[in-house]
Jmol script that loads the backbone (N, CA, C; Angstrom):
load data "model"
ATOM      1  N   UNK A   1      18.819   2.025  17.783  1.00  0.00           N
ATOM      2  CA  UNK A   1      19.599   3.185  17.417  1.00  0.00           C
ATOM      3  C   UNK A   1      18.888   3.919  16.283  1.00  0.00           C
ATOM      4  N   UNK A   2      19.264   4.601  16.309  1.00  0.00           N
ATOM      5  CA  UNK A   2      18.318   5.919  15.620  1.00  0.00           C
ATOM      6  C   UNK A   2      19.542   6.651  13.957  1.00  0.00           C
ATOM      7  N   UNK A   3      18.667   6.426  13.010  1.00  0.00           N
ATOM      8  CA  UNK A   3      19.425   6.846  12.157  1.00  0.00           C
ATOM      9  C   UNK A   3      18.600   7.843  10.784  1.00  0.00           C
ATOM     10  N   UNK A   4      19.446   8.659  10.199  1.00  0.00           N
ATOM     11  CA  UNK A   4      19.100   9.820   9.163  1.00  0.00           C
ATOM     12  C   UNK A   4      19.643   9.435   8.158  1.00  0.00           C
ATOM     13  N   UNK A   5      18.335   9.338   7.255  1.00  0.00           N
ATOM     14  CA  UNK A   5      18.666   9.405   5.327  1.00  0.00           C
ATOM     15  C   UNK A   5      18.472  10.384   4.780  1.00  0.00           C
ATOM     16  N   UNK A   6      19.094  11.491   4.480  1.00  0.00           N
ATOM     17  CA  UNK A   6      19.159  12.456   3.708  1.00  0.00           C
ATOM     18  C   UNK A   6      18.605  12.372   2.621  1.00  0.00           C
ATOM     19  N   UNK A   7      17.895  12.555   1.658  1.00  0.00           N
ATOM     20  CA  UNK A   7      17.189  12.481   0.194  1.00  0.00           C
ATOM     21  C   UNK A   7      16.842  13.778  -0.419  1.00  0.00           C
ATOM     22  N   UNK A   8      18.103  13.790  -1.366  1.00  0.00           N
ATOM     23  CA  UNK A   8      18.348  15.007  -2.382  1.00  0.00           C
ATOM     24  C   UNK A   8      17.405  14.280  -3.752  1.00  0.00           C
ATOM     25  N   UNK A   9      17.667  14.934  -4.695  1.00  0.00           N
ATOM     26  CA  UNK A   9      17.130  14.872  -5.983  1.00  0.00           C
ATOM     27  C   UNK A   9      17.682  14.261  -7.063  1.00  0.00           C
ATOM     28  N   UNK A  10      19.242  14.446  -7.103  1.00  0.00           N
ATOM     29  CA  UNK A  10      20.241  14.155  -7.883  1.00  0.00           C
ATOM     30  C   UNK A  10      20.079  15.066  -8.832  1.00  0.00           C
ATOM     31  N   UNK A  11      21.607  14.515  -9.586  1.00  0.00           N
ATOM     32  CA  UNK A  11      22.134  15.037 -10.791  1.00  0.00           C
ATOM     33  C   UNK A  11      22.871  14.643 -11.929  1.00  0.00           C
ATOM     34  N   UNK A  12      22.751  14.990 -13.340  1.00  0.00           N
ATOM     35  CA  UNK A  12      23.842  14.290 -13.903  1.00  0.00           C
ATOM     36  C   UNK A  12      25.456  14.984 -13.455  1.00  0.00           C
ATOM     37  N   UNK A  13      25.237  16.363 -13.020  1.00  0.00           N
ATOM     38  CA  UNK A  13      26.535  16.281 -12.127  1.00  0.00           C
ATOM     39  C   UNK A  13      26.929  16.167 -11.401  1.00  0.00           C
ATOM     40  N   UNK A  14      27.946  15.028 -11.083  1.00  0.00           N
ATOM     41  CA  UNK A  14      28.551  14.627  -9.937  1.00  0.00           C
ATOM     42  C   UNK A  14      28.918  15.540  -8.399  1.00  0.00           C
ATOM     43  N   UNK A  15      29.212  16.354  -9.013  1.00  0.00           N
ATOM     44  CA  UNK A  15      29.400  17.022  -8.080  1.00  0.00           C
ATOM     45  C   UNK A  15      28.891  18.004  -6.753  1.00  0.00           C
ATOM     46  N   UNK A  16      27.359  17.742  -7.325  1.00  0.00           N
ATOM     47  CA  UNK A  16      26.472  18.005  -6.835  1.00  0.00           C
ATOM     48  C   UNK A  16      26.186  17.080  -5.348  1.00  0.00           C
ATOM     49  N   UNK A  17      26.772  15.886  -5.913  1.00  0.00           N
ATOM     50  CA  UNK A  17      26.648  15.167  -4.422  1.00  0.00           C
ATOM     51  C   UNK A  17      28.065  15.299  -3.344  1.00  0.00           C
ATOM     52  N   UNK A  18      28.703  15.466  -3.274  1.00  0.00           N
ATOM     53  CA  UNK A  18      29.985  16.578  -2.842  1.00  0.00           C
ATOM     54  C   UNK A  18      28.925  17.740  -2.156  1.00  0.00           C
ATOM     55  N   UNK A  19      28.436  18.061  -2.751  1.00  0.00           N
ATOM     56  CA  UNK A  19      27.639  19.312  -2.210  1.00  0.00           C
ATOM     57  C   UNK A  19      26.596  18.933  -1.275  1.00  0.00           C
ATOM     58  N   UNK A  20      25.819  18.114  -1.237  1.00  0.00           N
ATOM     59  CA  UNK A  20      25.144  17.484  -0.176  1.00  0.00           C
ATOM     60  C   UNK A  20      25.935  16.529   0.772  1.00  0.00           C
ATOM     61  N   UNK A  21      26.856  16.339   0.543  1.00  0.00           N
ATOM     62  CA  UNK A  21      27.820  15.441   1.510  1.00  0.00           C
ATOM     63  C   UNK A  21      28.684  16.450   2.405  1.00  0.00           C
ATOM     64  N   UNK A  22      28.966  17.740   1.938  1.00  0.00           N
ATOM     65  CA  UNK A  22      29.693  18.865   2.725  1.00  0.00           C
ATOM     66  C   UNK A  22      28.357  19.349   4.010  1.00  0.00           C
ATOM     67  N   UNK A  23      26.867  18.946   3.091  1.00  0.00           N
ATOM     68  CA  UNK A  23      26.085  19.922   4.539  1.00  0.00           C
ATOM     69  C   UNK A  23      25.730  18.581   5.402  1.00  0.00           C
ATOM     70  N   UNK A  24      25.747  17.660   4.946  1.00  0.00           N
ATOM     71  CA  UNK A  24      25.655  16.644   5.716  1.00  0.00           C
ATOM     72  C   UNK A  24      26.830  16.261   7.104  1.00  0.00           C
ATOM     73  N   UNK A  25      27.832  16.988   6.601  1.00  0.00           N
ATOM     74  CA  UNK A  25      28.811  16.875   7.293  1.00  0.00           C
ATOM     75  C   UNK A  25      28.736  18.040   8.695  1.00  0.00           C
ATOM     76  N   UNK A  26      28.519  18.927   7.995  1.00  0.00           N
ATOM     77  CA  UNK A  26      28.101  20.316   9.325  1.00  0.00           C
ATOM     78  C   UNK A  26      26.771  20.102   9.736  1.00  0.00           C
ATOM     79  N   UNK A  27      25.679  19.013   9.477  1.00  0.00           N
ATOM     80  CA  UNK A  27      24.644  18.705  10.365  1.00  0.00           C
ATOM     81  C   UNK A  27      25.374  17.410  10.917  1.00  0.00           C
ATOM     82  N   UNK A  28      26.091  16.736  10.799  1.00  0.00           N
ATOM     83  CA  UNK A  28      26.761  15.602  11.462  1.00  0.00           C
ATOM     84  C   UNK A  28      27.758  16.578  12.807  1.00  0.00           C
ATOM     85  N   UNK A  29      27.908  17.396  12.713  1.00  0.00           N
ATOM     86  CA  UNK A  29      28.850  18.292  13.719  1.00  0.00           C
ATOM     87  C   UNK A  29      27.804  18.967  14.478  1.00  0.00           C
ATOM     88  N   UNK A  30      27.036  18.917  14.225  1.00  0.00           N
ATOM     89  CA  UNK A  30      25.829  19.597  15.326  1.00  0.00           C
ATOM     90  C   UNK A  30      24.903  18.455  16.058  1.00  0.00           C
ATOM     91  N   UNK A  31      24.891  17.292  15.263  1.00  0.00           N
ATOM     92  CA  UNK A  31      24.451  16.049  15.925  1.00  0.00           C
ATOM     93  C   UNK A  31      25.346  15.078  16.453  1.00  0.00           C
ATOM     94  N   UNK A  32      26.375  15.486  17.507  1.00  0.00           N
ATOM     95  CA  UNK A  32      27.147  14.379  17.451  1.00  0.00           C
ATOM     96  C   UNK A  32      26.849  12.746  17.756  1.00  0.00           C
ATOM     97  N   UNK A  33      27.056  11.759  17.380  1.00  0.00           N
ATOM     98  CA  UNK A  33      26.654  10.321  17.267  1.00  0.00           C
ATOM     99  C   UNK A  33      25.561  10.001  16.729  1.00  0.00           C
ATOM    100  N   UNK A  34      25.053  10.948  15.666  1.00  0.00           N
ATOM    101  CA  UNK A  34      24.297  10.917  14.861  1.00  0.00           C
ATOM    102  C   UNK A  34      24.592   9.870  13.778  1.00  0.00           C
ATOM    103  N   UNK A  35      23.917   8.676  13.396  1.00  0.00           N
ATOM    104  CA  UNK A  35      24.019   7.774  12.336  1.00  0.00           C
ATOM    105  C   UNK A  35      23.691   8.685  11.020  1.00  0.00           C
ATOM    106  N   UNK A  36      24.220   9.158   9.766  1.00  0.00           N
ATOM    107  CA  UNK A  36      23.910   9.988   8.546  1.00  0.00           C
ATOM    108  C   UNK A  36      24.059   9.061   7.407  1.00  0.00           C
ATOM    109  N   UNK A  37      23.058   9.178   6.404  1.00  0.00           N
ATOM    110  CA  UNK A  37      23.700   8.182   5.176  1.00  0.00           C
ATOM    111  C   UNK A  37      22.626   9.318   4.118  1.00  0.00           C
ATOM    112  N   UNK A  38      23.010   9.862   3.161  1.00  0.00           N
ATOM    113  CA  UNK A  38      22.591  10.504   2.171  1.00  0.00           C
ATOM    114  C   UNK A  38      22.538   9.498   1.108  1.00  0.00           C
ATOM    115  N   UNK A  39      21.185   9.673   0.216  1.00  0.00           N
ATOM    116  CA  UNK A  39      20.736   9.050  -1.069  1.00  0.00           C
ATOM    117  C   UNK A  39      20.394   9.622  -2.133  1.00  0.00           C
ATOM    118  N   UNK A  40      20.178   9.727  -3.637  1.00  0.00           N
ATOM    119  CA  UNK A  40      19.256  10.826  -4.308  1.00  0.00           C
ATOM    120  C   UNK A  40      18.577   9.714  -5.495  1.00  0.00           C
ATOM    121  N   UNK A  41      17.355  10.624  -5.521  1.00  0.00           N
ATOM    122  CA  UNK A  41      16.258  10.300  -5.972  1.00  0.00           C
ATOM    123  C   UNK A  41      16.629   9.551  -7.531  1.00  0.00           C
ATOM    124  N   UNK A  42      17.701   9.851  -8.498  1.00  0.00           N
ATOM    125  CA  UNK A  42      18.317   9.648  -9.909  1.00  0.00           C
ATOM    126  C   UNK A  42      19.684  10.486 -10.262  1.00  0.00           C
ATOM    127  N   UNK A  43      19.934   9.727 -10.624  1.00  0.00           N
ATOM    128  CA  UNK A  43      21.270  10.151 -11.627  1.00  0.00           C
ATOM    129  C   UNK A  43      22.478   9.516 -10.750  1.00  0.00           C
ATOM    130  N   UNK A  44      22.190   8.640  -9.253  1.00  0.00           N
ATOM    131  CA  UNK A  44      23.550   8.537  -8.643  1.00  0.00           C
ATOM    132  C   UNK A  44      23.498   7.171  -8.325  1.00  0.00           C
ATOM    133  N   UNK A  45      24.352   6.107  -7.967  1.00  0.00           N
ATOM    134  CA  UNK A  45      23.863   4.885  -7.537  1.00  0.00           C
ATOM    135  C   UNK A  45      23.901   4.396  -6.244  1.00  0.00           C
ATOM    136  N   UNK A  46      24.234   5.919  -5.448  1.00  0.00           N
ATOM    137  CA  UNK A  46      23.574   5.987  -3.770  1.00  0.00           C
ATOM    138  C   UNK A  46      22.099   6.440  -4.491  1.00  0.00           C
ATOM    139  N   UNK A  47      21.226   4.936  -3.864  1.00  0.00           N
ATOM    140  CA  UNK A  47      20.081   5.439  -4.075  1.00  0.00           C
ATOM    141  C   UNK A  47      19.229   5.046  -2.750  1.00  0.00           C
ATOM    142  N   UNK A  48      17.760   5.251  -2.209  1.00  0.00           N
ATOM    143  CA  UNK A  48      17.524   5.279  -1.526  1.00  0.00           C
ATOM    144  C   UNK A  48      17.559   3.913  -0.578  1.00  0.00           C
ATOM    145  N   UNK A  49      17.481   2.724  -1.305  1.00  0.00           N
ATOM    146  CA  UNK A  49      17.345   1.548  -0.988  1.00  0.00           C
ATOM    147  C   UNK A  49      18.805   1.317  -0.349  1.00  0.00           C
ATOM    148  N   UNK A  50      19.707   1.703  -1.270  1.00  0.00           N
ATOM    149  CA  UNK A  50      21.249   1.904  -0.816  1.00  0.00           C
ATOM    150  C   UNK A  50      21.195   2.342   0.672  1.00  0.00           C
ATOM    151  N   UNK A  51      21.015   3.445   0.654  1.00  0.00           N
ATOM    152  CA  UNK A  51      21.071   4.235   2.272  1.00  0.00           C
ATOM    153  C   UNK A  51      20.444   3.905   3.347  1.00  0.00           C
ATOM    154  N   UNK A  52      18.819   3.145   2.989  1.00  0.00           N
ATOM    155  CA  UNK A  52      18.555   2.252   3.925  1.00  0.00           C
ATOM    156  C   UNK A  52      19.525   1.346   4.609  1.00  0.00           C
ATOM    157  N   UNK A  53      20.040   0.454   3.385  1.00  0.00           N
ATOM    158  CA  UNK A  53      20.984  -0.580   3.554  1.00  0.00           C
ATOM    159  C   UNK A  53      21.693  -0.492   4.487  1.00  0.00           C
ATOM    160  N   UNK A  54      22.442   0.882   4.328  1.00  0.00           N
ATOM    161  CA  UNK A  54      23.900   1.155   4.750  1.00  0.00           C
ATOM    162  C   UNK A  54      23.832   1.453   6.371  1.00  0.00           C
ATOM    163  N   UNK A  55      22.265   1.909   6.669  1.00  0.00           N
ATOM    164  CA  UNK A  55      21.708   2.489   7.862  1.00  0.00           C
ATOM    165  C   UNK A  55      21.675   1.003   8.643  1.00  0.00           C
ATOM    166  N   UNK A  56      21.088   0.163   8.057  1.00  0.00           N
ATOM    167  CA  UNK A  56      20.795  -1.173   8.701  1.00  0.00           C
ATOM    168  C   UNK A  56      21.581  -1.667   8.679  1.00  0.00           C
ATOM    169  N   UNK A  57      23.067  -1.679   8.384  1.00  0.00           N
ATOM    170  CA  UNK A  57      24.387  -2.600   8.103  1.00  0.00           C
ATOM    171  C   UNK A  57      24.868  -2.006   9.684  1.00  0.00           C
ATOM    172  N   UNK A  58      24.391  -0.814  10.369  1.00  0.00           N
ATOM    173  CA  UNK A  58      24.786  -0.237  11.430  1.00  0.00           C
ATOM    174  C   UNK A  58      24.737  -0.034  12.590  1.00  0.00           C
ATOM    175  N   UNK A  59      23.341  -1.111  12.081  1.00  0.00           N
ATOM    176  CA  UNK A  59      22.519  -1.302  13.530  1.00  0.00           C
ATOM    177  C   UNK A  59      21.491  -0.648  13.631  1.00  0.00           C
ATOM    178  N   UNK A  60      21.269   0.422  12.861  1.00  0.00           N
ATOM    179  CA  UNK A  60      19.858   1.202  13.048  1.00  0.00           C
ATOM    180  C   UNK A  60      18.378   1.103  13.003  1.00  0.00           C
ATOM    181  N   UNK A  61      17.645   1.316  13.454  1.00  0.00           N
ATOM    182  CA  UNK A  61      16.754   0.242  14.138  1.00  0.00           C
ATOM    183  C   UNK A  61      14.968   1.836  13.860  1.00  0.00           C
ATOM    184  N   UNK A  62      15.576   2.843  13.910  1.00  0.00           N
ATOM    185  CA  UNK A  62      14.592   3.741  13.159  1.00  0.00           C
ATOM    186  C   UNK A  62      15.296   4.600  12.632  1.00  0.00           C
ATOM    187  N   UNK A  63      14.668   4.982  11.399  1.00  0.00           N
ATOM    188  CA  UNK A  63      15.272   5.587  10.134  1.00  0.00           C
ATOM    189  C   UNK A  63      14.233   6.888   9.907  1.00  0.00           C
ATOM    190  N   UNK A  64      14.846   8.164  10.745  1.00  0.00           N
ATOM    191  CA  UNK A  64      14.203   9.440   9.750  1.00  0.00           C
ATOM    192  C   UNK A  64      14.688   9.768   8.583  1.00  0.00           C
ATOM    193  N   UNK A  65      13.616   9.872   8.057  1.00  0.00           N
ATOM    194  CA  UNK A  65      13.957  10.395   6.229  1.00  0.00           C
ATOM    195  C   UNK A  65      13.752  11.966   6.174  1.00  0.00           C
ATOM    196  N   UNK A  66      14.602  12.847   6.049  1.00  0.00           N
ATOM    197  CA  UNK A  66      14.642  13.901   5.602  1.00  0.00           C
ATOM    198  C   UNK A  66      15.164  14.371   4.250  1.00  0.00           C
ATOM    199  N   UNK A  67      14.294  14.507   3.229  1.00  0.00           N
ATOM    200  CA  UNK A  67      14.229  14.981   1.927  1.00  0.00           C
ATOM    201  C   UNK A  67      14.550  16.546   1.962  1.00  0.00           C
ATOM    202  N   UNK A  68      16.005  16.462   1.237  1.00  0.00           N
ATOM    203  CA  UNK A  68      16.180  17.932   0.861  1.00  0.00           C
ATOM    204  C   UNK A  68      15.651  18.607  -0.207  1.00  0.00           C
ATOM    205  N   UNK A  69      14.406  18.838  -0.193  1.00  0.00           N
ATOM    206  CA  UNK A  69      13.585  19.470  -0.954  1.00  0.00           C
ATOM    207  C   UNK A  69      12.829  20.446  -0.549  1.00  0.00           C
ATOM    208  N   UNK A  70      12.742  21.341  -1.191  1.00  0.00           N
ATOM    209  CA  UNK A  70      11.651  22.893  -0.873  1.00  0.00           C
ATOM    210  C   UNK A  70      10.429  22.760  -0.969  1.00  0.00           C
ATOM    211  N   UNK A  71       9.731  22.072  -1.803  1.00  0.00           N
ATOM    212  CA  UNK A  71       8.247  21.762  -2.757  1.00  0.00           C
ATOM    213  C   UNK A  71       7.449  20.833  -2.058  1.00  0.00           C
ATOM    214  N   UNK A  72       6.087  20.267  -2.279  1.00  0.00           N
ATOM    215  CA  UNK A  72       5.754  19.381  -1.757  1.00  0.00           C
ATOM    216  C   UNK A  72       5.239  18.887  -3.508  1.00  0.00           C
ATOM    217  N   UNK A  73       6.505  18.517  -3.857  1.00  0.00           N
ATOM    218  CA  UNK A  73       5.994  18.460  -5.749  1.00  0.00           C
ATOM    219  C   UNK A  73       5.687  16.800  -5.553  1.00  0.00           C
ATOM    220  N   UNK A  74       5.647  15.721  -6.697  1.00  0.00           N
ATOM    221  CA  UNK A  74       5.813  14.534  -7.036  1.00  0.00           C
ATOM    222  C   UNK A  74       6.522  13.862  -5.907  1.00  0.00           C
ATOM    223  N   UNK A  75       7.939  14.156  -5.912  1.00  0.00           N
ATOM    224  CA  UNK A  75       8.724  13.264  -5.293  1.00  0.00           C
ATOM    225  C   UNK A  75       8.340  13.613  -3.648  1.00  0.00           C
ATOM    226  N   UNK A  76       7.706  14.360  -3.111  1.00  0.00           N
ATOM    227  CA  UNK A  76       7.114  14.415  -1.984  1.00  0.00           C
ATOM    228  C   UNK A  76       6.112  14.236  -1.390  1.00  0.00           C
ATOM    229  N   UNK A  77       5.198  14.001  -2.538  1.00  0.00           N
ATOM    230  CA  UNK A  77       3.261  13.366  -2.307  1.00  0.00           C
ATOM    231  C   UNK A  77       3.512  12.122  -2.553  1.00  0.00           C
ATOM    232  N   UNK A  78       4.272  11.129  -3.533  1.00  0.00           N
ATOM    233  CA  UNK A  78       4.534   9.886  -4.634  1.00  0.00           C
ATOM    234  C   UNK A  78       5.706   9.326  -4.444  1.00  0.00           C
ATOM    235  N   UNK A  79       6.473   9.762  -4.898  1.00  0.00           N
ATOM    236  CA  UNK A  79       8.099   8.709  -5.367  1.00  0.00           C
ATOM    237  C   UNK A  79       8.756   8.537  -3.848  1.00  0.00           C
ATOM    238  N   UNK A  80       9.273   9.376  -2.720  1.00  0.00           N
ATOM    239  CA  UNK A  80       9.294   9.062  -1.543  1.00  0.00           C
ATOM    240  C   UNK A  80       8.815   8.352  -0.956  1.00  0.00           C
ATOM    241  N   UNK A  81       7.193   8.815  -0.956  1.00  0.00           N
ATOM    242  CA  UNK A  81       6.806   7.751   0.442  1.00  0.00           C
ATOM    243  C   UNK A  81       6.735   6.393  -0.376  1.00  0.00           C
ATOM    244  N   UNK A  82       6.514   6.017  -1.933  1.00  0.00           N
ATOM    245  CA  UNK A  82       6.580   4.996  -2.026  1.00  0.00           C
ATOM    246  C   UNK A  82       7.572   4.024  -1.875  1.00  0.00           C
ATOM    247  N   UNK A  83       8.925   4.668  -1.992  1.00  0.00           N
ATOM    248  CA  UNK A  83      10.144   4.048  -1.539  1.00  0.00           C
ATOM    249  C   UNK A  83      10.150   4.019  -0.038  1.00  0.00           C
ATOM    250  N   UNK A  84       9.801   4.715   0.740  1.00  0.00           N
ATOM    251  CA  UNK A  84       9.391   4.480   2.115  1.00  0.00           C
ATOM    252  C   UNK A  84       8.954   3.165   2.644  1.00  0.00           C
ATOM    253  N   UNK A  85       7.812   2.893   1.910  1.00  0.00           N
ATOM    254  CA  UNK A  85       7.101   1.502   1.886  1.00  0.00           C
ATOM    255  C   UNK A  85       7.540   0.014   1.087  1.00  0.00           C
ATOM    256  N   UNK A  86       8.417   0.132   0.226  1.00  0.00           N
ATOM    257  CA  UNK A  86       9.304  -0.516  -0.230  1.00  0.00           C
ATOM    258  C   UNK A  86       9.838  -1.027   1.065  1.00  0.00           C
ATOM    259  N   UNK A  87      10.887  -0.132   1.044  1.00  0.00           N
ATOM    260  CA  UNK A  87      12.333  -0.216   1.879  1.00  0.00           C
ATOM    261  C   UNK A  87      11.556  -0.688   3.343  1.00  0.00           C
ATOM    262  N   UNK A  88      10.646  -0.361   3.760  1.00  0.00           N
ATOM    263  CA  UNK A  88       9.812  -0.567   5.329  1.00  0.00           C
ATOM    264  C   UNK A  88       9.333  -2.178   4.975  1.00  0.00           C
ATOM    265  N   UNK A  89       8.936  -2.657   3.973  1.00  0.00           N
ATOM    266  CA  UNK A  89       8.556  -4.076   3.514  1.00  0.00           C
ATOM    267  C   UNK A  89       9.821  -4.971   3.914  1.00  0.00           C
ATOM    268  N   UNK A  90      10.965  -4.274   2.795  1.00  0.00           N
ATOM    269  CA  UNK A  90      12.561  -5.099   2.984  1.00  0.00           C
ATOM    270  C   UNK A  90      13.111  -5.171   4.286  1.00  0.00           C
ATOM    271  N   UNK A  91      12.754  -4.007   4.937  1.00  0.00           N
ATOM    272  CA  UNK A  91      13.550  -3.841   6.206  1.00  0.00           C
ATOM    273  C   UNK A  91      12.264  -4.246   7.561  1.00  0.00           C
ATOM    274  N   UNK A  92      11.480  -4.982   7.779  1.00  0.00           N
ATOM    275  CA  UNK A  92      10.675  -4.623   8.743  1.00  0.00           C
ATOM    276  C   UNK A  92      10.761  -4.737  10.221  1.00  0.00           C
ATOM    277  N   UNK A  93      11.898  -4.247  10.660  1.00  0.00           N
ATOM    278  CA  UNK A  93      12.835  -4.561  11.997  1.00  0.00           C
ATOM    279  C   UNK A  93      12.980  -2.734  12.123  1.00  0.00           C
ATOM    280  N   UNK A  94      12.699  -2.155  10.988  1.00  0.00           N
ATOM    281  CA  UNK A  94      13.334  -0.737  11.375  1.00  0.00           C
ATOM    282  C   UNK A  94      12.003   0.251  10.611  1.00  0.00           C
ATOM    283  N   UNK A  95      11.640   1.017  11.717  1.00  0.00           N
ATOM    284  CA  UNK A  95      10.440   2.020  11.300  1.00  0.00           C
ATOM    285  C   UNK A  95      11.512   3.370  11.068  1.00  0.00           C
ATOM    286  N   UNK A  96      10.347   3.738   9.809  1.00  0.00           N
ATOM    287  CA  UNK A  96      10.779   4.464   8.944  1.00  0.00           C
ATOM    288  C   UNK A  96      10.155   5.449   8.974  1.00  0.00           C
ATOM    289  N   UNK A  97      10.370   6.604   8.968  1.00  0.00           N
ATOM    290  CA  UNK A  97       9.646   7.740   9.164  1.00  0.00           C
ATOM    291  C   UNK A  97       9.858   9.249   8.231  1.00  0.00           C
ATOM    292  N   UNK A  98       9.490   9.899   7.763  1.00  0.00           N
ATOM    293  CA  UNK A  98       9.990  11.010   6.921  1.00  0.00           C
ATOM    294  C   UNK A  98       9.349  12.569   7.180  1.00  0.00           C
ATOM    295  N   UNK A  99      10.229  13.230   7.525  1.00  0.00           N
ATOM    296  CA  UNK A  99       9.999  14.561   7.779  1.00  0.00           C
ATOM    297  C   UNK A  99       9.208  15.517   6.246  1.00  0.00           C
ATOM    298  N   UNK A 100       9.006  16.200   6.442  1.00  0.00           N
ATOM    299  CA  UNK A 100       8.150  17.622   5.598  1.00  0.00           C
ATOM    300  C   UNK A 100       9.023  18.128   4.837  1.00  0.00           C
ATOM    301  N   UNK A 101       9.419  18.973   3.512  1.00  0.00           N
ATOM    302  CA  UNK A 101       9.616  19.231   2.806  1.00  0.00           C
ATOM    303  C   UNK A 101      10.344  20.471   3.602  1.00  0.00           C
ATOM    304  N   UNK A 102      11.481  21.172   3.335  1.00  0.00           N
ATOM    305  CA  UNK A 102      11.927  22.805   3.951  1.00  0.00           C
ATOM    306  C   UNK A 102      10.805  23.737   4.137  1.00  0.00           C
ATOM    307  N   UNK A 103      10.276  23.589   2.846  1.00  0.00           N
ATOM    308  CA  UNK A 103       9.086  24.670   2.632  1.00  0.00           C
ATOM    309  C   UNK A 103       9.550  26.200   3.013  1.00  0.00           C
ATOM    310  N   UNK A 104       8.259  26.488   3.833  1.00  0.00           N
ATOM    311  CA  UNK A 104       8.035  27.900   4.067  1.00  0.00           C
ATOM    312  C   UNK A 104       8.758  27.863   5.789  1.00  0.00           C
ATOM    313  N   UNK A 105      10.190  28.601   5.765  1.00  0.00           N
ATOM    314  CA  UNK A 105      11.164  29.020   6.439  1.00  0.00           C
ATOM    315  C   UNK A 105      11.585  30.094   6.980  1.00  0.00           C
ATOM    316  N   UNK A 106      11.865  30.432   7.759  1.00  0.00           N
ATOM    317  CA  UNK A 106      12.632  31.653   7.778  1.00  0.00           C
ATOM    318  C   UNK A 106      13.832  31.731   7.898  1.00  0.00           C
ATOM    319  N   UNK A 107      14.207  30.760   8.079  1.00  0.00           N
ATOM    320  CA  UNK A 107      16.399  30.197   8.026  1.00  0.00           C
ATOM    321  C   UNK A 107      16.359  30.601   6.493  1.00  0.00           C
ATOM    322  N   UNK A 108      15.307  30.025   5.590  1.00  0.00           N
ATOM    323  CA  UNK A 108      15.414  30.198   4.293  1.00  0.00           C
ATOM    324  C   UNK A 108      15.692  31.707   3.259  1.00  0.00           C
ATOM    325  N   UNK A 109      14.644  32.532   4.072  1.00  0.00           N
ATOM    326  CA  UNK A 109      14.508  34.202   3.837  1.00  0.00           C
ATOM    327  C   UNK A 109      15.258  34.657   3.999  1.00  0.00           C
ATOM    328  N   UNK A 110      16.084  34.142   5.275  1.00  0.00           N
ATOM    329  CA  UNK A 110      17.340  34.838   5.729  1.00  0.00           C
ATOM    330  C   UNK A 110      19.268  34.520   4.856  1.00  0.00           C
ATOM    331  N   UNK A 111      18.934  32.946   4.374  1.00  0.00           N
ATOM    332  CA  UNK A 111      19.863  32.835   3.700  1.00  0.00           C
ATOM    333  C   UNK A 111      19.392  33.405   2.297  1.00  0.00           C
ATOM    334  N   UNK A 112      18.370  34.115   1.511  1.00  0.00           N
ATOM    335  CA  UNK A 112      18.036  34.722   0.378  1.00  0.00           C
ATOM    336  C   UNK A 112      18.802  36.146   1.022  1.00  0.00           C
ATOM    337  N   UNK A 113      18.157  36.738   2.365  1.00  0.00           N
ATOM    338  CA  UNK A 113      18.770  38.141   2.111  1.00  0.00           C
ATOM    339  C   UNK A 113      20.278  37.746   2.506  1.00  0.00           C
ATOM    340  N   UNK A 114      21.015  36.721   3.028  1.00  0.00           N
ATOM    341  CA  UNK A 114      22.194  37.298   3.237  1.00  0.00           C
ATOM    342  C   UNK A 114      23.200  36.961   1.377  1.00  0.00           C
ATOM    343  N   UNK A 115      22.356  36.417   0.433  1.00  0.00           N
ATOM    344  CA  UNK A 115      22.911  36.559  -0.196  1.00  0.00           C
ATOM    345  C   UNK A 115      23.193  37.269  -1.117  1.00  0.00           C
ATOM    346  N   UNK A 116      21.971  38.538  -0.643  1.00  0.00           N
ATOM    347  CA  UNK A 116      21.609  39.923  -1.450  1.00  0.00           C
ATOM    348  C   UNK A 116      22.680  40.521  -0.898  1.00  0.00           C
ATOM    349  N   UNK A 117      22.983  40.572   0.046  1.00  0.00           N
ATOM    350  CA  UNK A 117      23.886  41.412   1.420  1.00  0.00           C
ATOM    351  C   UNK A 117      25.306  40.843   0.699  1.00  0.00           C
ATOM    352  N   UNK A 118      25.521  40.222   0.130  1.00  0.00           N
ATOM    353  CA  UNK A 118      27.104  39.359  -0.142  1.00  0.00           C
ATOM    354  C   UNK A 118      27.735  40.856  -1.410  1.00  0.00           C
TER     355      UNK A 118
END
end "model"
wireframe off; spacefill off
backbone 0.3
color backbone group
C-alpha cells in the first residue's frame, strides 16, 4: 500500500499546523483512499520519524515524501533526504521516496494573481 508524508517546516505557532492539516485534507478529497500523515521539520512533535511511524502502523509499504516547500534551500539538498535515510534504515520493508520542491509553477503565479484580483 502506498502512502504520503507531507513535510512542512514548522512553527512556534501552533496553528500553523491546522493550516497544513486543512490542505491536506482537500488533497485527501481529491485522492480518495489515499494513506496521508503530515510532519514538520521543528517546532512540532509530529515529526518526520513520527509520520513514518504512523504510515507503517497502516500497513504502508511505500512512502512518497512530499515537502511543502518552494526552495531547494538546506532542508531540501540536507535535512530531508537525511531523514529519508534514517527512517529507510528503521523502516527497511518500506521504500521511501521524495518528490521536488513546488518551485517554479504556474498553479503558483496564478494563486499570486488571484490574490492581486481579491
Amino acid at each position: 500500500m502506498k502512502g504520503i508524508l507531507v513535510i512542512a517546516h514548522g512553527s512556534r505557532a501552533k496553528e500553523t499546523e491546522a493550516t497544513l492539516e486543512a490542505v491536506l485534507s482537500m488533497a485527501k478529497s481529491k485522492l480518495p483512499g489515499t494513506v496521508m500523515e503530515c510532519a514538520f521539520m521543528e517546532f512540532s512533535e509530529r515529526t518526520v520519524d513520527k509520520g513514518v511511524s504512523a504510515l507503517a502502523a497502516k500497513g504502508v509499504t511505500e512512502i512518497k515524501i512530499v515537502p511543502y516547500f518552494l526552495f531547494m534551500g538546506i532542508h531540501m539538498k540536507e535535512d530531508i533526504p537525511n531523514m529519508v535515510v534514517e527512517c529507510a534504515q528503521k523502516y527497511p520493508g518500506i521504500t521511501i521516496t521524495m518528490t521536488e520542491p513546488f518551485g517554479v509553477d504556474e498553479r503558483l503565479a496564478d494563486i499570486i494573481v488571484d490574490r492581486i484580483n481579491r
